[in-house]
N, C-alpha and C positions, 0 to 999 in steps of 0.2 A: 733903679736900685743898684749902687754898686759892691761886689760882692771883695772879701777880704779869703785871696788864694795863698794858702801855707805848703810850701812844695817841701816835703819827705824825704824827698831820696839820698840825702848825706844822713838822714837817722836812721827812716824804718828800713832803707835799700841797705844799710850795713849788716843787716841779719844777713841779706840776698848773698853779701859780699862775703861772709863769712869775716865781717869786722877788720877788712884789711883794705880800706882806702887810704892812699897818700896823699901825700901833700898837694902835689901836681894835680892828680882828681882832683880835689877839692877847690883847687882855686881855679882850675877852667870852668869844674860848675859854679863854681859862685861867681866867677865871671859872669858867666854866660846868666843866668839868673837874675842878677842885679842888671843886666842889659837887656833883658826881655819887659824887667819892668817887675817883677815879681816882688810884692811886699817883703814878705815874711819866708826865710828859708831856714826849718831846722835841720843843727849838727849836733852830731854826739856819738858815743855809740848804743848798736840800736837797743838798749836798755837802759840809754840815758847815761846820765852824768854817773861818772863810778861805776858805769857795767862793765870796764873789761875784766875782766874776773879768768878760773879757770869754771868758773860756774856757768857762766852766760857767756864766754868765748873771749879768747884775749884781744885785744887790738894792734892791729900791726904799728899804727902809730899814734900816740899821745892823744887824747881828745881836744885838749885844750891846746896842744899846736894847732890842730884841725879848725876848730874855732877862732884861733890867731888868724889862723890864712884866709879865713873864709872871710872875715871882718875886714881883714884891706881890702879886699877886691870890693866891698862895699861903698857904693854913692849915695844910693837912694832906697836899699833894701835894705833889711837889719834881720840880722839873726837871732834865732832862735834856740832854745834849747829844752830838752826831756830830763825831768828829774822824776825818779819813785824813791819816793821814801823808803828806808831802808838798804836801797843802793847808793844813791848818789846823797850827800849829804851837805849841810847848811856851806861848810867849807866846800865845796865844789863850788855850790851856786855861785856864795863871791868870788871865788875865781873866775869864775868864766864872765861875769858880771866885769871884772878890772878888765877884761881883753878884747871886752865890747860887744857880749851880749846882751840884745832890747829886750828881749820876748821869754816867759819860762813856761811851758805846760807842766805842773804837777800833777802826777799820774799815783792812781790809785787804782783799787778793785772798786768794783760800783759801791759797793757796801762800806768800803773804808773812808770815806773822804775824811774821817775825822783825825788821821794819821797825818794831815797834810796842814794843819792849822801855822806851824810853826814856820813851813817853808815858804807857804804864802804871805804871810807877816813879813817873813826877811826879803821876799821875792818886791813886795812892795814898797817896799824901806829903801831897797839899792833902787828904786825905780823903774822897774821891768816893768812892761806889760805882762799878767798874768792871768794863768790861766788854770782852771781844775781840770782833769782829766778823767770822764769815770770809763776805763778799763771793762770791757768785757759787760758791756751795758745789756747785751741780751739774757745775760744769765740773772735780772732782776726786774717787778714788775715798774708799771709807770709812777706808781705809786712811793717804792722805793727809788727811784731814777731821781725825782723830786725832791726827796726826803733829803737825801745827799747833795743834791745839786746845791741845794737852800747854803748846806752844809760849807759849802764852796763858796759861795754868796755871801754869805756871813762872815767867813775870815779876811776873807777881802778881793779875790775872784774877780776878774772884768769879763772873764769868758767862762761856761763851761764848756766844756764836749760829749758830745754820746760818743759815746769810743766802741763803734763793734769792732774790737780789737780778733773776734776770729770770725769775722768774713761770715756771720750764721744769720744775720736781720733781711728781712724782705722790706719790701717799698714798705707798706703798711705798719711795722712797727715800727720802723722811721719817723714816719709822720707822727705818731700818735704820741711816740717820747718826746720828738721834738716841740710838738703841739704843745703838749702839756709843759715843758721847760718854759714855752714862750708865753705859755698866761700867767706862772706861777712866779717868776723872778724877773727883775728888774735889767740885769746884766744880759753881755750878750750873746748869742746858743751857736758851738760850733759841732762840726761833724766829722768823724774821722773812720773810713771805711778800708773793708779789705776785701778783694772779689773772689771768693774761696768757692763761691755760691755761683759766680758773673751776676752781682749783682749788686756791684759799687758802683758804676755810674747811675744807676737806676735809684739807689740808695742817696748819692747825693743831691741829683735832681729832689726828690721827695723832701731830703732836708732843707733845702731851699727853698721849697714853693712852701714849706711847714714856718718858716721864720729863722731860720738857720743864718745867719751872715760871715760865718768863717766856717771853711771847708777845706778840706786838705787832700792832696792830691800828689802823686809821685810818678817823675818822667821812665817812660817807659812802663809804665807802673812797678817799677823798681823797689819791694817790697815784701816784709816775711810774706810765708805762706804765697798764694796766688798775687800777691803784690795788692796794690793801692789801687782807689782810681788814678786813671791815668793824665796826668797834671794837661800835657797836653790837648786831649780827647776831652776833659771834665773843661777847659777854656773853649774849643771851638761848640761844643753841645751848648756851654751857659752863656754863649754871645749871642747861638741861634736863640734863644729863647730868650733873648731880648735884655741879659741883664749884665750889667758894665763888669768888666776883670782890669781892667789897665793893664792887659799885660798883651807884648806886641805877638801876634800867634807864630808867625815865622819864625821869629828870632827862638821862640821855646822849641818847634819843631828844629830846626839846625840844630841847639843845644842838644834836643833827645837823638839826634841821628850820630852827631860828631864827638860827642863826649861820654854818653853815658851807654849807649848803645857797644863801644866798643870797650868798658871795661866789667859789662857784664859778664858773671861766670855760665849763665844759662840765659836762653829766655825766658821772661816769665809768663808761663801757663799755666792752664789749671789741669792737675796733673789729677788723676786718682788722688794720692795721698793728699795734695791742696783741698780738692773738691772734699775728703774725707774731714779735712778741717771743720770746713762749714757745716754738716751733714752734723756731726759729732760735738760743735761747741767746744772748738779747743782751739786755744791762743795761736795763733799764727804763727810767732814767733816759736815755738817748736817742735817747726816740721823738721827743719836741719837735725836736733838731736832726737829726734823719733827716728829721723833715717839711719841714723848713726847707731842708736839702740839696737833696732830691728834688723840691722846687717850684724852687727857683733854679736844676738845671740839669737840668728835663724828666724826668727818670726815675721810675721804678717806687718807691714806697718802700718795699715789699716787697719789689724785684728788691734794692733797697741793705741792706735788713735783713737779708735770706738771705746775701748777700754779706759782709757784716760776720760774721756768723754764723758762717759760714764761716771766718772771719780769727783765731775767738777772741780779739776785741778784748775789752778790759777799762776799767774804767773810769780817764777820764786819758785816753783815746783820742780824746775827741770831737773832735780836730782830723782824725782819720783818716776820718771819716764824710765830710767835704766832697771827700773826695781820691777815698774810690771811687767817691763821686758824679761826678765828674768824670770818673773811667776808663770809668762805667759808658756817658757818651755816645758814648764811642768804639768 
């Protein structure tokens, strides 16, 4: 069986970066990625098409240069891209769609996929491959997972995803959402993990042996919060276990050593505050403004991650993170 590998780390590793890769990044990894053999690489930044904001962090350069650059070094890989509805809008997609974007995940909260009707419509018109994204899949039952999925399905969807966007799923509910994606729709079930828990490679194996056929994975595991699986480590584990990647392992290993390894700002570990991710059910992506919070006005950043947690924030909240920061001094 061969499996369809989406490597991350020019989107979700932009959080890591604090949204500041150049040009040169981008085109030695997508070099180097399109010569390892890797399908599917997405860019953007890391909340997608139209996140550089001062909401969600500026970007030091252009997204859609980024996505220029990343397209010529392309042979036989195609790029990808992250749209949520509400950030990135119908006009992005075509844009990035003229400069030679294949692939769109539209992302949503598990519960919302019906926000997304309009993008996948146009998503399939310019002729992407498409895909729904349900966002933060642990925070709804299997039953709702479905509900939505269908959702996705019906607008015109080729892929969905379980997206445990904050790192909170064990093996088991993996399987069981995946399980159930794969009796109930037709299209095909992908899986997108964070190891906040160390619990992404484990998590993507399970979406695999569940029916899963696209999985995504980022070098270094170069990713909000505790990072992704790790693109490298998730290819030599799914080779051991006997199922086809096309992609050459060395060549990804030299990439994670020579390119990506030295413009990280940290390594990625699972820190206290990561591990408080998964513990807590809060979005990956802001751990950076929780630490940011939590230094500006004295508090716990674990006291404000439980707290948040607690609130069932989603993402598009990160303006709420400074506010309980704030209550929490009182």
């Amino acid at each position: 069986m061969t499996l369809n590998i989406l490597d991350v780390s020019l989107r979700d590793g932009s959080h890591s970066v604090r949204h500041s890769f150049t040009e040169e990044q981008v085109r030695a990894a997508a070099k180097g990625l399109n010569a390892a053999g890797v399908r599917y690489f997405e860019v953007s930044h890391g909340d997608g098409l139209g996140g550089s904001s001062l909401q969600y962090g500026l970007s030091t350069t252009d997204e859609l240069k980024l996505i220029e650059v990343a397209v010529s070094e392309c042979t036989t890989s195609e790029v990808a891209v992250l749209l949520i509805p509400g950030i990135g809008t119908k006009k992005d997609l075509e844009n990035a769609s003229k400069l030679g974007a294949k692939m769109v995940r539209v992302a949503t909260h598990v519960t919302e996929a019906d926000v997304a009707a309009q993008h996948i419509e146009l998503a399939r018109n310019l002729g992407l491959k498409t895909a729904g994204f349900l966002m933060m899949s642990h925070m709804a039952s299997v039953e709702k997972v479905v509900e939505q999925a269908k959702l996705f399905e019906s607008y015109g969807a080729e892929i969905v995803y379980v997206t445990d966007s904050a790192g909170a799923m064990l093996p088991n509910d993996v399987t069981e959402k995946i399980k159930a994606l794969k009796q109930n729709l037709q299209c095909d079930i992908g899986f997108h993990a964070h190891n906040n828990l160390s619990m992404a490679m484990a998590n993507t194996v399970a979406a695999v042996e569940a029916g899963a056929t696209y999985v995504d994975g980022s070098l270094r595991a170069l990713g909000a919060g505790a990072g992704n699986t790790q693109t490298e480590v998730m290819v030599a584990v799914l080779e051991r276990l006997g199922y086809e990647t096309g992609i050459d392992l060395y060549k990804l290993m030299d990439l994670a050593n020579d390119v990506i390894a030295p413009l990280m700002q940290q390594p990625q570990e699972i820190t206290s505050s990561s591990l408080t991710l998964g513990y807590a059910g809060v979005y990956s992506s802001f751990l950076l403004h929780a630490q940011k919070a939590a230094k500006q006005f004295g508090v716990d950043e674990r006291d404000l991650l439980m707290k948040i947690g607690q609130m069932k924030a989603v993402g598009g909240q990160e303006d709420l993170i400074y506010e309980v920061a704030q209550n929490l001094t009182r």
